[in-house]
Each structure stands twice: as structure tokens, then as C-alpha cells.
mmCIF file of the N, C-alpha and C atoms, coordinates in Angstrom:
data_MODEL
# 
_entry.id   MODEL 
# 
loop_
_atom_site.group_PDB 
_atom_site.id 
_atom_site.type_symbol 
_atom_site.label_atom_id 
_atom_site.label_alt_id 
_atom_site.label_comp_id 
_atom_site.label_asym_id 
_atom_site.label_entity_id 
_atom_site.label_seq_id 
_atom_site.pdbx_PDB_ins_code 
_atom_site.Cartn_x 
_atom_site.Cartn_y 
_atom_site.Cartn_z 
_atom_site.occupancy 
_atom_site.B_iso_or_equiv 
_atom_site.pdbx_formal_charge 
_atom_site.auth_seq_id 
_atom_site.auth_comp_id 
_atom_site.auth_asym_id 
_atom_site.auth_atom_id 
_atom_site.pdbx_PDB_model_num 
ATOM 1   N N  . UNK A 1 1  ? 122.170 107.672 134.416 1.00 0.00 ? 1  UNK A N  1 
ATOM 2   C CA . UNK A 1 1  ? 121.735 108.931 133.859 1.00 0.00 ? 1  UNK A CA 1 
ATOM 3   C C  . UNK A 1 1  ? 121.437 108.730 132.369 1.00 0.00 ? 1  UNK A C  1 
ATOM 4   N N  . UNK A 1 2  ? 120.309 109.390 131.940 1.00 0.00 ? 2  UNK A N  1 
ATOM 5   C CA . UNK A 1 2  ? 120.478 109.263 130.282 1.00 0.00 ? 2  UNK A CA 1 
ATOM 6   C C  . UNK A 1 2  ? 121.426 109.955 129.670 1.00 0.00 ? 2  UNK A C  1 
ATOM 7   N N  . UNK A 1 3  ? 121.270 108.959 128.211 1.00 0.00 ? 3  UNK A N  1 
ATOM 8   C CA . UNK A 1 3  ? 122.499 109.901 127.498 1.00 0.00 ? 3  UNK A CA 1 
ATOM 9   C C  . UNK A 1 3  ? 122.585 111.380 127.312 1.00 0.00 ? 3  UNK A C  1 
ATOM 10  N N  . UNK A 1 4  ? 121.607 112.362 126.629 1.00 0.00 ? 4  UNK A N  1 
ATOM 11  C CA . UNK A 1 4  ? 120.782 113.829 126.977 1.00 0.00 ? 4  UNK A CA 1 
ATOM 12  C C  . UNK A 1 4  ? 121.059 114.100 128.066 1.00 0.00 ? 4  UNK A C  1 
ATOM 13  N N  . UNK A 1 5  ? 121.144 113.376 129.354 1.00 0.00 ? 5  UNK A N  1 
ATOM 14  C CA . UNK A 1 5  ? 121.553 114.265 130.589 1.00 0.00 ? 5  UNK A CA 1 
ATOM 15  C C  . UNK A 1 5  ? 123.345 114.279 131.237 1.00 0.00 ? 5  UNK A C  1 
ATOM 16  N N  . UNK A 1 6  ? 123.516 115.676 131.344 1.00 0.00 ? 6  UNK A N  1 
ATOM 17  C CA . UNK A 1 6  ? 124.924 115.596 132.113 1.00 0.00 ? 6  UNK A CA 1 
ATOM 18  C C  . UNK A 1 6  ? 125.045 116.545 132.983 1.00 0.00 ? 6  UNK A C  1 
ATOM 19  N N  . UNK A 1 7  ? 126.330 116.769 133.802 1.00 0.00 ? 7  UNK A N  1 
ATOM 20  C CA . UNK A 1 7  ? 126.345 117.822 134.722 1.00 0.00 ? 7  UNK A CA 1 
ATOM 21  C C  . UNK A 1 7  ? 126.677 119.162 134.142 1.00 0.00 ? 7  UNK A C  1 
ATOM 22  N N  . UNK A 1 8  ? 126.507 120.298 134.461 1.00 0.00 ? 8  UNK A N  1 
ATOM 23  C CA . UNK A 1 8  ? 126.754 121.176 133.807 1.00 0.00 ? 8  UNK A CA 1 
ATOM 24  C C  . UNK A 1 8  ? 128.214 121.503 133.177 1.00 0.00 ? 8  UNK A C  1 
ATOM 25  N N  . UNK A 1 9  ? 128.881 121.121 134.433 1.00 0.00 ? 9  UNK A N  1 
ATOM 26  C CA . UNK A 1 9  ? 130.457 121.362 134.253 1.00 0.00 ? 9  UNK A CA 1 
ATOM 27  C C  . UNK A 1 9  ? 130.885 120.680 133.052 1.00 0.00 ? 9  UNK A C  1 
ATOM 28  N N  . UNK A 1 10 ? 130.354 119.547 132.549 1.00 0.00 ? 10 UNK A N  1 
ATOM 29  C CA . UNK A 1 10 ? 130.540 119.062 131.394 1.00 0.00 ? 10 UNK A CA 1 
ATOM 30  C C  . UNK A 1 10 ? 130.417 119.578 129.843 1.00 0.00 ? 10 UNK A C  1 
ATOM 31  N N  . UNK A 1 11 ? 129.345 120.840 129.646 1.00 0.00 ? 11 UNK A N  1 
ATOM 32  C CA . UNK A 1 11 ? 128.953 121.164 128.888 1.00 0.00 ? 11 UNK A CA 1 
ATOM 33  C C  . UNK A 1 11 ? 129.943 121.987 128.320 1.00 0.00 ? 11 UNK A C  1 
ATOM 34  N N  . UNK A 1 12 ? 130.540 121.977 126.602 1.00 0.00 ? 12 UNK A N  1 
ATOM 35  C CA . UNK A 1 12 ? 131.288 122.636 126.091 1.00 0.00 ? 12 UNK A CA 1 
ATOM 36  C C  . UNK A 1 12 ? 130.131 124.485 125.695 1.00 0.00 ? 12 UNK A C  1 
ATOM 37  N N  . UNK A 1 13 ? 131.428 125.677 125.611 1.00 0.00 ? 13 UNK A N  1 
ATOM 38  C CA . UNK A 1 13 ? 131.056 126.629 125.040 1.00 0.00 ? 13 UNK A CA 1 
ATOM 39  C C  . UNK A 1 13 ? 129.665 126.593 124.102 1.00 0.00 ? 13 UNK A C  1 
ATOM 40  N N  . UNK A 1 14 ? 128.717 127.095 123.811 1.00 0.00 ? 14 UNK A N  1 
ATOM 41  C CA . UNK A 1 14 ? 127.757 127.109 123.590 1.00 0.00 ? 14 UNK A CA 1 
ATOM 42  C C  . UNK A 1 14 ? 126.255 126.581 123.522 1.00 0.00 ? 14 UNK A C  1 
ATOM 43  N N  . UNK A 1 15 ? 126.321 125.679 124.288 1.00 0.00 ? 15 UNK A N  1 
ATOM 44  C CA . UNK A 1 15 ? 125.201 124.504 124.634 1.00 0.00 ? 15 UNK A CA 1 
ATOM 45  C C  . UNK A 1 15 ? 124.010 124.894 125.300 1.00 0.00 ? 15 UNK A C  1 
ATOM 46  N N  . UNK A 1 16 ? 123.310 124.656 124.499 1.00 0.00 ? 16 UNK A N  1 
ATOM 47  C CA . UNK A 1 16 ? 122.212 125.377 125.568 1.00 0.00 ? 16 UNK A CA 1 
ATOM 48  C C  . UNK A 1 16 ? 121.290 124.025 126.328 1.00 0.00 ? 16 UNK A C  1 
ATOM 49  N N  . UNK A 1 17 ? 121.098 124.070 127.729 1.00 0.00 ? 17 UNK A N  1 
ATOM 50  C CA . UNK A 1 17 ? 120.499 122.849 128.179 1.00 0.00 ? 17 UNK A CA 1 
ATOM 51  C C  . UNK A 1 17 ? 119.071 123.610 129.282 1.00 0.00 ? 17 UNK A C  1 
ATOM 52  N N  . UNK A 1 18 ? 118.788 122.916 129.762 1.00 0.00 ? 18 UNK A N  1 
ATOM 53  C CA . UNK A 1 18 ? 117.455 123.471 130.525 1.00 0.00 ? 18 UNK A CA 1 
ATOM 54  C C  . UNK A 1 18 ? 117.759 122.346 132.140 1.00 0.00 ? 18 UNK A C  1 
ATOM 55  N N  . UNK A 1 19 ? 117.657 122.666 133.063 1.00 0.00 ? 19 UNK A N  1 
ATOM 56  C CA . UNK A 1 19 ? 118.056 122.299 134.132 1.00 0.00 ? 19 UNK A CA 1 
ATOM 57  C C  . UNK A 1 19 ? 117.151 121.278 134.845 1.00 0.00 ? 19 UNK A C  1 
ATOM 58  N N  . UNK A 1 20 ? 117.952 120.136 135.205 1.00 0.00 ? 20 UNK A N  1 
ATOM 59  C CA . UNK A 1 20 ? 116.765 119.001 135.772 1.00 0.00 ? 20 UNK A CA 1 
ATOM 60  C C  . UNK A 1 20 ? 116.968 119.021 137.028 1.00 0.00 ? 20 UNK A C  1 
ATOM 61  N N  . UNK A 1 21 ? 118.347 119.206 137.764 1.00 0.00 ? 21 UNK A N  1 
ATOM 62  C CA . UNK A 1 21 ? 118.288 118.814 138.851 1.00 0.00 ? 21 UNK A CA 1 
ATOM 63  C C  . UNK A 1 21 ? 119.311 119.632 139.951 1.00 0.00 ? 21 UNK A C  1 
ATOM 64  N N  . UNK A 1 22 ? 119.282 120.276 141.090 1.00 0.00 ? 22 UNK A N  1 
ATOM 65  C CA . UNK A 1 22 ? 120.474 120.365 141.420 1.00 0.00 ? 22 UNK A CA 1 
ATOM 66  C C  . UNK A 1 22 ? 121.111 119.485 142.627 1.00 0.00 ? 22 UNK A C  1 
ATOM 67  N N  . UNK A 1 23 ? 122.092 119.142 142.914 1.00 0.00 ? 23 UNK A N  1 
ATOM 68  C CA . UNK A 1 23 ? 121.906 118.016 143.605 1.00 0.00 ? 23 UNK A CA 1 
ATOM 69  C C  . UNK A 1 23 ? 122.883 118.698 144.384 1.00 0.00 ? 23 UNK A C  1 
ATOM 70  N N  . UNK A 1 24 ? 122.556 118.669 145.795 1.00 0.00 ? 24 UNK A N  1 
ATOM 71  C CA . UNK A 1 24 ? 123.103 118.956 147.286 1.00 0.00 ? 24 UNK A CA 1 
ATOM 72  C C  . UNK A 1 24 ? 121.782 119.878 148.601 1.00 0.00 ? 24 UNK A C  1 
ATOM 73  N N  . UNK A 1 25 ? 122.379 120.326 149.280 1.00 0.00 ? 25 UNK A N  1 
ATOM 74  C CA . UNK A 1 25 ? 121.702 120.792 150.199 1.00 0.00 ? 25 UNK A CA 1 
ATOM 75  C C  . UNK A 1 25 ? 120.618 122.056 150.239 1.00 0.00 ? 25 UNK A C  1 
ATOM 76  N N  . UNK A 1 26 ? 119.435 122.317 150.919 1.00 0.00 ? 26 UNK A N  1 
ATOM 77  C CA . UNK A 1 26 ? 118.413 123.628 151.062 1.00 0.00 ? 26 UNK A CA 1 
ATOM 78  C C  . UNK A 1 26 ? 118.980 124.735 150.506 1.00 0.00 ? 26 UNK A C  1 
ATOM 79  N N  . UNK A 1 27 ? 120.160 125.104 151.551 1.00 0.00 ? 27 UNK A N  1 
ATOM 80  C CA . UNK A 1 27 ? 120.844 126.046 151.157 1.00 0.00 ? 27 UNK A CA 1 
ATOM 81  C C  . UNK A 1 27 ? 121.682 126.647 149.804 1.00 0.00 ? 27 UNK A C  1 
ATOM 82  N N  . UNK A 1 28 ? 122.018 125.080 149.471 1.00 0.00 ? 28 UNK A N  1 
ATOM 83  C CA . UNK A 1 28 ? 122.971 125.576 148.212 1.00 0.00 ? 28 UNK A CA 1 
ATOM 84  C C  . UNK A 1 28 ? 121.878 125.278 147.083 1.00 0.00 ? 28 UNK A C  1 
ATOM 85  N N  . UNK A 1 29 ? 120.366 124.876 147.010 1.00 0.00 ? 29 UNK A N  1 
ATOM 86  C CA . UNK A 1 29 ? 119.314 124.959 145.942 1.00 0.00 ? 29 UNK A CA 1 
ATOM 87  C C  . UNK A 1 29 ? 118.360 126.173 146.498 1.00 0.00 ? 29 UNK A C  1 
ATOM 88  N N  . UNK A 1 30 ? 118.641 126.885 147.272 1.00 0.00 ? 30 UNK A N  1 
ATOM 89  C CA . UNK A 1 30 ? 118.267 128.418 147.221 1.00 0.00 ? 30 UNK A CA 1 
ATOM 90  C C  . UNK A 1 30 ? 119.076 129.423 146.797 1.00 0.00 ? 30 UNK A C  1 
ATOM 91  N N  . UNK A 1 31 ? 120.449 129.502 147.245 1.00 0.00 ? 31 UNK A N  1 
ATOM 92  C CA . UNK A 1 31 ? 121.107 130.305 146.581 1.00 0.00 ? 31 UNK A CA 1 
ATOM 93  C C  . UNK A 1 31 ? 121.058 130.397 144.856 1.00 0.00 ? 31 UNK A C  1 
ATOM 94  N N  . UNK A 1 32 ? 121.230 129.115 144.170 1.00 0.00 ? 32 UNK A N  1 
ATOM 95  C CA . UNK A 1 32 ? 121.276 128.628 143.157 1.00 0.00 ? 32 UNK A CA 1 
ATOM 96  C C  . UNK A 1 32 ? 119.845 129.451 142.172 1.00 0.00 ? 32 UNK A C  1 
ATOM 97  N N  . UNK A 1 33 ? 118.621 128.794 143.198 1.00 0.00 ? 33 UNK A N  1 
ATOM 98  C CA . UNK A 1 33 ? 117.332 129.641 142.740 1.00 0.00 ? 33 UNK A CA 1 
ATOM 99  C C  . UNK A 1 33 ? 117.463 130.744 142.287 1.00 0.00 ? 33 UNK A C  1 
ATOM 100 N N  . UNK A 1 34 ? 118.230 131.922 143.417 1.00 0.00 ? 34 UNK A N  1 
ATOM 101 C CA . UNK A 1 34 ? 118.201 133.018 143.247 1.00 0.00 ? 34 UNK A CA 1 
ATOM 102 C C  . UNK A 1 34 ? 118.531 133.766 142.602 1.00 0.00 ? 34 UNK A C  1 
ATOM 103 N N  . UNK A 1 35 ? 119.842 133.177 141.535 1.00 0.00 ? 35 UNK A N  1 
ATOM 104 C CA . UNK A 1 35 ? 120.654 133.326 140.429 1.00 0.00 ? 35 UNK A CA 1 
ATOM 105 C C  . UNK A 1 35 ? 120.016 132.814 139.356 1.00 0.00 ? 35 UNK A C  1 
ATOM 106 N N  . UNK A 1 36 ? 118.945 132.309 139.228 1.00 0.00 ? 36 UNK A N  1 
ATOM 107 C CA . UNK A 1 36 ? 118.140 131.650 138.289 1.00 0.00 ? 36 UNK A CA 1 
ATOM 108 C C  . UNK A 1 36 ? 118.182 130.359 137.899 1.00 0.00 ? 36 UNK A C  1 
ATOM 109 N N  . UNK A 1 37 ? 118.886 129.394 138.451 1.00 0.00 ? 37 UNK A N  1 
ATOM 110 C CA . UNK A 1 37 ? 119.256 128.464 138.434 1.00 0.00 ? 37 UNK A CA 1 
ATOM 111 C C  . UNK A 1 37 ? 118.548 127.646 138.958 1.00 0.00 ? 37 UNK A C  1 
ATOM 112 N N  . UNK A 1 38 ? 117.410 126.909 138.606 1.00 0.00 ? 38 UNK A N  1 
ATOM 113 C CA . UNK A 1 38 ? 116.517 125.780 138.797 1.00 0.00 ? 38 UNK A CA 1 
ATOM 114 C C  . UNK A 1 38 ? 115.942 124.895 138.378 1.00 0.00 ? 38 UNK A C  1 
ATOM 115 N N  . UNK A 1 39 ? 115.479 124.014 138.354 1.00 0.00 ? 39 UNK A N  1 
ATOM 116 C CA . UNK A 1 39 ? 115.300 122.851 137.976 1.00 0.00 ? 39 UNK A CA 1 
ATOM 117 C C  . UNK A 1 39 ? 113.684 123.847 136.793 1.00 0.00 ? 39 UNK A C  1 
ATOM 118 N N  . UNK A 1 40 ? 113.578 123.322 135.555 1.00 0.00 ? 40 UNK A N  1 
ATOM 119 C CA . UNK A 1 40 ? 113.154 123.659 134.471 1.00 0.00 ? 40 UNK A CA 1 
ATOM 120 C C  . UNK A 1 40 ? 113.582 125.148 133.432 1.00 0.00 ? 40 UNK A C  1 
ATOM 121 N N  . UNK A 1 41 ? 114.463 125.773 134.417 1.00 0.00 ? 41 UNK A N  1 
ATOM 122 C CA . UNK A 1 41 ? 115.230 126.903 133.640 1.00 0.00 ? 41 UNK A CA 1 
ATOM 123 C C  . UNK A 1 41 ? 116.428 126.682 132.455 1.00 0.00 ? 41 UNK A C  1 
ATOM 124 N N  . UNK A 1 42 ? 116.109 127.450 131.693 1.00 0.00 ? 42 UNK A N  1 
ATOM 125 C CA . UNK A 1 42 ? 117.013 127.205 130.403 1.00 0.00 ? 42 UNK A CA 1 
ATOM 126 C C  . UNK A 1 42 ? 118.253 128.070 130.604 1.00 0.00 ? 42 UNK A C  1 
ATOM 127 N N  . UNK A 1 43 ? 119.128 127.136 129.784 1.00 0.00 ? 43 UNK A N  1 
ATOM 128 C CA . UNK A 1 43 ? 120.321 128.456 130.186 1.00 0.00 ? 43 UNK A CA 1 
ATOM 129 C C  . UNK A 1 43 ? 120.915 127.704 128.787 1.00 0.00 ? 43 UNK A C  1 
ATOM 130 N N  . UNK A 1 44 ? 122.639 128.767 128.802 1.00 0.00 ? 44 UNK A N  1 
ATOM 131 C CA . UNK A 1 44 ? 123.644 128.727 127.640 1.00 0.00 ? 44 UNK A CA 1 
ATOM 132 C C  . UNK A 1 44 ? 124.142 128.573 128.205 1.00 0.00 ? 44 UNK A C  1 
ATOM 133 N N  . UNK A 1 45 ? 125.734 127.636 127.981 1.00 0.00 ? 45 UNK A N  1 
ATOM 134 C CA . UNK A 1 45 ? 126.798 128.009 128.539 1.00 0.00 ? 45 UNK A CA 1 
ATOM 135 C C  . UNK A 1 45 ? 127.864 128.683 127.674 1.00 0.00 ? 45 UNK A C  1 
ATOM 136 N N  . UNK A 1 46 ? 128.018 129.744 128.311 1.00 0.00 ? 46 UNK A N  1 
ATOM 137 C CA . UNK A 1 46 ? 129.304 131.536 127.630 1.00 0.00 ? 46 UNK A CA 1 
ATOM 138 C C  . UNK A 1 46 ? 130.251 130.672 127.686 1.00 0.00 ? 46 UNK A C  1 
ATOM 139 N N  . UNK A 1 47 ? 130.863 130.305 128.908 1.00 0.00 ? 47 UNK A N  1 
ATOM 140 C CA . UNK A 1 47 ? 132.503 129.740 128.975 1.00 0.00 ? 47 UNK A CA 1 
ATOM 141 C C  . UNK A 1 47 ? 132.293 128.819 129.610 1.00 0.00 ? 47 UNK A C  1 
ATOM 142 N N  . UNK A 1 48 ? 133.739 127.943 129.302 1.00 0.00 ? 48 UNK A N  1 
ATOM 143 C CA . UNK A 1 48 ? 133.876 126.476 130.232 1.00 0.00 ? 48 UNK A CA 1 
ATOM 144 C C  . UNK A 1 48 ? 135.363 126.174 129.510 1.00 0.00 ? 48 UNK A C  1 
ATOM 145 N N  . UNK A 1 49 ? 136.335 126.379 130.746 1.00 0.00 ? 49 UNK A N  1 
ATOM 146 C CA . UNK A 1 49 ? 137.019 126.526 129.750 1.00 0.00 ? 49 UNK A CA 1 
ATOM 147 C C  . UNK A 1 49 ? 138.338 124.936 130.175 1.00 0.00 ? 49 UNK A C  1 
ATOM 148 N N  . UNK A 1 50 ? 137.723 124.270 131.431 1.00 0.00 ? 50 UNK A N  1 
ATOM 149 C CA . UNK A 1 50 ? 137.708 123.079 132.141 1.00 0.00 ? 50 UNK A CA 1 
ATOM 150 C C  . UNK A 1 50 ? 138.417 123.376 132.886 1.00 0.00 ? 50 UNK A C  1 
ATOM 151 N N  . UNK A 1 51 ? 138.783 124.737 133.522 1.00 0.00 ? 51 UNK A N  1 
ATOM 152 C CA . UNK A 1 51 ? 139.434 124.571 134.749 1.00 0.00 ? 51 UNK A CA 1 
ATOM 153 C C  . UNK A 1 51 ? 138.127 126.327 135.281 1.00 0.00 ? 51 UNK A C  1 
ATOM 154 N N  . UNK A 1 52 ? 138.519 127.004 136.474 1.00 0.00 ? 52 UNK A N  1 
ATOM 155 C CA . UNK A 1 52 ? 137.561 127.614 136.729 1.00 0.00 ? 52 UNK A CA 1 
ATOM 156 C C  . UNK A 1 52 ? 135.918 127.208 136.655 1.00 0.00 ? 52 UNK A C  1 
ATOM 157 N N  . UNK A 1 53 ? 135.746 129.057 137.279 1.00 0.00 ? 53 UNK A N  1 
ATOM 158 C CA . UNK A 1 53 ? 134.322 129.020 137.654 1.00 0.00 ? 53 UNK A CA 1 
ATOM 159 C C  . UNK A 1 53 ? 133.688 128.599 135.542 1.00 0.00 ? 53 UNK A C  1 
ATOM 160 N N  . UNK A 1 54 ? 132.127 127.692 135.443 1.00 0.00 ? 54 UNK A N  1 
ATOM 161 C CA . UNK A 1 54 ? 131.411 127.629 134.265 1.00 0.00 ? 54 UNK A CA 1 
ATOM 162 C C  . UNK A 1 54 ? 130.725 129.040 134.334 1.00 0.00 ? 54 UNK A C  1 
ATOM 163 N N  . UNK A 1 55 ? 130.862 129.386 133.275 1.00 0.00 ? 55 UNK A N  1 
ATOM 164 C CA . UNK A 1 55 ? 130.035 130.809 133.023 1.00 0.00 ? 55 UNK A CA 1 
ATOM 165 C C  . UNK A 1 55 ? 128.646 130.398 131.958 1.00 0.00 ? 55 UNK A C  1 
ATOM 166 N N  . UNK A 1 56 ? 127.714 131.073 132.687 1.00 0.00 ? 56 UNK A N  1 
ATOM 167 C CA . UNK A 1 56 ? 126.333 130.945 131.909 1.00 0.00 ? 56 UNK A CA 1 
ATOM 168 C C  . UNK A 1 56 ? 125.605 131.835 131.569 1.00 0.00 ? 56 UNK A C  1 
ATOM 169 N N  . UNK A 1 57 ? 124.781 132.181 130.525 1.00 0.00 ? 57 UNK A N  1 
ATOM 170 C CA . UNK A 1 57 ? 123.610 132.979 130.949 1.00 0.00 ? 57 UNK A CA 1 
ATOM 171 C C  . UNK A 1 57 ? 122.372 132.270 130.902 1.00 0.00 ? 57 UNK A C  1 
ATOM 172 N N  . UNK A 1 58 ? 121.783 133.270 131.933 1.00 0.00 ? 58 UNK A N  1 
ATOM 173 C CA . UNK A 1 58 ? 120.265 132.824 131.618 1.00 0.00 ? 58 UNK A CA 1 
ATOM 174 C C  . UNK A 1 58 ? 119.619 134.285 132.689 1.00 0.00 ? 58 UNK A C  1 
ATOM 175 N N  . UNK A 1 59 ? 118.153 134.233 131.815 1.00 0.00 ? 59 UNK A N  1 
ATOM 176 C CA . UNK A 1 59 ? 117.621 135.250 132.183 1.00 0.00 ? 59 UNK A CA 1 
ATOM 177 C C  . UNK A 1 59 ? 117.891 136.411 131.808 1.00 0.00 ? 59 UNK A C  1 
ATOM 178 N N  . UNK A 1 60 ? 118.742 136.438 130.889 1.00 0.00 ? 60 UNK A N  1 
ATOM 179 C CA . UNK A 1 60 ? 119.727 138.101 130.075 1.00 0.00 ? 60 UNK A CA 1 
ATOM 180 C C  . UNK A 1 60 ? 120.635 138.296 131.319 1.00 0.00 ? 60 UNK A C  1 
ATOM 181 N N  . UNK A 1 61 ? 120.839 137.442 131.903 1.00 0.00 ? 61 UNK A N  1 
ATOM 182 C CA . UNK A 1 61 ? 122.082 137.943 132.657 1.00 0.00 ? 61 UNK A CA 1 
ATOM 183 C C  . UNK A 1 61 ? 123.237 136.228 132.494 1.00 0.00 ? 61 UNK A C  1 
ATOM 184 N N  . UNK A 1 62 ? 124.534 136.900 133.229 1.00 0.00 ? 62 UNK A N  1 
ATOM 185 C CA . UNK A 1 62 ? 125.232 135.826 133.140 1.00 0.00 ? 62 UNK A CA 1 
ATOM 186 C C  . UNK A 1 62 ? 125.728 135.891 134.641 1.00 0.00 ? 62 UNK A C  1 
ATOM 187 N N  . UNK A 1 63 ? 126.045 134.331 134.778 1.00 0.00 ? 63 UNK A N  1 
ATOM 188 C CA . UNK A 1 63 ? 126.165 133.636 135.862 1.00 0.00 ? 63 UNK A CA 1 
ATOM 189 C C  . UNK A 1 63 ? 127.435 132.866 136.356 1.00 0.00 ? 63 UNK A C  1 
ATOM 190 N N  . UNK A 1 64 ? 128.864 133.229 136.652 1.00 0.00 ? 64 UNK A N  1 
ATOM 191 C CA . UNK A 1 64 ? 129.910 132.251 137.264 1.00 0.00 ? 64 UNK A CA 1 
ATOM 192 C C  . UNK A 1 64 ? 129.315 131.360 138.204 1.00 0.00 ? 64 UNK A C  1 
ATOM 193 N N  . UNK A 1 65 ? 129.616 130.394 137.544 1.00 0.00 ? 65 UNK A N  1 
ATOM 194 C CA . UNK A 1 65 ? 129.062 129.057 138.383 1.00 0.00 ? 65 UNK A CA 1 
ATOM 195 C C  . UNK A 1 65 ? 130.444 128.341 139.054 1.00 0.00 ? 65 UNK A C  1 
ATOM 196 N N  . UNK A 1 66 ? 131.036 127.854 140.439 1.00 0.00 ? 66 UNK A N  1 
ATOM 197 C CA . UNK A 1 66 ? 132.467 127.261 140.767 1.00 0.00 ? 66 UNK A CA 1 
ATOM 198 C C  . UNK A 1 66 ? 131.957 125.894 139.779 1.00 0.00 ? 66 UNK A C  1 
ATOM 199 N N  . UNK A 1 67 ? 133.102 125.354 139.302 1.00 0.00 ? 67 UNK A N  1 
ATOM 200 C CA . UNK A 1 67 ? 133.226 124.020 139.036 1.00 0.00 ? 67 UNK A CA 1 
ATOM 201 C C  . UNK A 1 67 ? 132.922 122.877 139.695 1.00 0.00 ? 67 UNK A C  1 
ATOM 202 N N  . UNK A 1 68 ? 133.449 122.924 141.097 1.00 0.00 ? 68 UNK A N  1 
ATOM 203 C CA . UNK A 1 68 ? 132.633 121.976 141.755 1.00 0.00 ? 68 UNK A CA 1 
ATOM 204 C C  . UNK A 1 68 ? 130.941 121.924 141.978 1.00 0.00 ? 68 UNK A C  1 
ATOM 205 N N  . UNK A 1 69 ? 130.041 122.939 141.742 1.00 0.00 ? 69 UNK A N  1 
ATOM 206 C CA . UNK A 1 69 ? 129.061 123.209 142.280 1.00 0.00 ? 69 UNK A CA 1 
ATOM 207 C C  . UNK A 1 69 ? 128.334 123.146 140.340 1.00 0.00 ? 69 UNK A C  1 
ATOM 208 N N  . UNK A 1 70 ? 129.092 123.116 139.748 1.00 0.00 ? 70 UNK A N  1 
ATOM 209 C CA . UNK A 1 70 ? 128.431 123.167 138.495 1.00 0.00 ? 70 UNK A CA 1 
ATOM 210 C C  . UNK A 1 70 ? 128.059 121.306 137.858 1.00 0.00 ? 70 UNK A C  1 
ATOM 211 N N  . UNK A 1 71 ? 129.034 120.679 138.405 1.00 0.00 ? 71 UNK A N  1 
ATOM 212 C CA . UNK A 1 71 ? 129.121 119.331 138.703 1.00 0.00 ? 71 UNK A CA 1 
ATOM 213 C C  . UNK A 1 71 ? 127.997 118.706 139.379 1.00 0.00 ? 71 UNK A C  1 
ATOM 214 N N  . UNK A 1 72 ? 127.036 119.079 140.104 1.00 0.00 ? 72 UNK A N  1 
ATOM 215 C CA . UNK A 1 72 ? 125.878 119.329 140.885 1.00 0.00 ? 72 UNK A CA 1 
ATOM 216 C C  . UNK A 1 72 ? 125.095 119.305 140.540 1.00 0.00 ? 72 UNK A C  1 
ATOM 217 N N  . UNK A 1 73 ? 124.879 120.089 138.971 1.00 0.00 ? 73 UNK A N  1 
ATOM 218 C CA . UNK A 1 73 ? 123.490 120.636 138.064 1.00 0.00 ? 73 UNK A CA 1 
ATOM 219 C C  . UNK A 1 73 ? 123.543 119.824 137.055 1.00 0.00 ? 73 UNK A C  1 
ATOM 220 N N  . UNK A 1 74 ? 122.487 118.927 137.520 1.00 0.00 ? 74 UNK A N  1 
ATOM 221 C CA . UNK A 1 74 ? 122.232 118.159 136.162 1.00 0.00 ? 74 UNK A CA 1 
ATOM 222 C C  . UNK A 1 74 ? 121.209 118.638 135.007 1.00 0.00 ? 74 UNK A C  1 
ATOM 223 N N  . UNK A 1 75 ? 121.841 118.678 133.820 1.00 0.00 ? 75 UNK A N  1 
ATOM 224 C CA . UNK A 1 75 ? 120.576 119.127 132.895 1.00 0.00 ? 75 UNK A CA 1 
ATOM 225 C C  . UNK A 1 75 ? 120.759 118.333 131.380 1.00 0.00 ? 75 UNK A C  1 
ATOM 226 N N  . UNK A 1 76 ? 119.926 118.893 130.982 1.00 0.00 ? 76 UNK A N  1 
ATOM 227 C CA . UNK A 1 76 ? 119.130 117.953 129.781 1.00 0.00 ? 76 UNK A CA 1 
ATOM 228 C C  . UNK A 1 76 ? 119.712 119.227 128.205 1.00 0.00 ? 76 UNK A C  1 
ATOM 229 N N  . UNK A 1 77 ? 120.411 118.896 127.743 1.00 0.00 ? 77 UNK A N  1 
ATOM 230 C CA . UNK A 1 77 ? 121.117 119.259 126.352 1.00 0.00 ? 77 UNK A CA 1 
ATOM 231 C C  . UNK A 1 77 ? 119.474 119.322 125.397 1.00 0.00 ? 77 UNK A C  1 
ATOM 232 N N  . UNK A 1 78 ? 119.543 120.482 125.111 1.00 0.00 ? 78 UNK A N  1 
ATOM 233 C CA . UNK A 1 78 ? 118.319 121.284 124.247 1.00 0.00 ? 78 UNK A CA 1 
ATOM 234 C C  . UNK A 1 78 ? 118.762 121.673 122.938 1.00 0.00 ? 78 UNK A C  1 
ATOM 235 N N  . UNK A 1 79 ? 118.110 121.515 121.753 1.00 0.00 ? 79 UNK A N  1 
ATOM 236 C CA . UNK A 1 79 ? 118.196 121.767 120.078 1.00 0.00 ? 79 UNK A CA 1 
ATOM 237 C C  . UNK A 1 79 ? 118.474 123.434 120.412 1.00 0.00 ? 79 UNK A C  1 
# 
């Protein structure tokens, strides 16, 4: 992976990254879609606080993401 890229779950309180990848099954990269969560979408991360759901926003809304499933979303750390 490049250095710029990590999983989401990794990302401390305020980071804003833009989403490259989500990695698992149809189902769990539609649900994901539907919450706004897709591969070229920008987001923040609100909370992470290394245990629990990652909290995000994007889209003016915010998003509990589980930890395991945030581990999944790979994205690219943005200025």
C-alpha cells in the first residue's frame, strides 16, 4: 500500500481522506454506497476513538462506521 494510503479505522480525529477502495463483498459495497461511502468520496473523520463504531461525515451528514468494516475502506489522506 502507499504511504498516503490507509484503512479508515486507522485515521486519527480530524483527517480528512477521500476513499479509494472498499474491500469485501456486492453487498457490503452497496450498503456502504448508500451511506455515501465510495470509492472517490471525500469524507472527515468526527471520532475514532480506537475501540467502537469510526464516526464520519460526509455529505453534511455523519456516518457510524463498525470498526471492523472501517478496516475495509481504504483511502488516501487529503491536505
Amino acid at each position: 500500500m502507499r504511504p498516503n494510503r490507509r484503512d479508515l479505522g486507522s485515521l486519527p480525529k480530524g483527517t480528512r481522506a477521500r476513499i479509494i477502495n472498499v474491500i469485501g463483498g456486492w453487498g457490503v459495497r452497496q450498503r456502504l454506497y448508500e451511506m455515501g461511502i465510495y470509492p472517490g468520496a471525500e469524507i472527515v473523520v468526527i471520532e475514532n476513538r480506537g475501540i467502537g463504531p469510526v464516526i464520519v461525515g460526509s455529505k453534511g451528514g455523519q456516518i457510524a462506521i463498525g470498526r471492523g468494516m472501517a478496516r475495509r475502506i481504504i483511502v488516501e489522506v487529503v491536505s
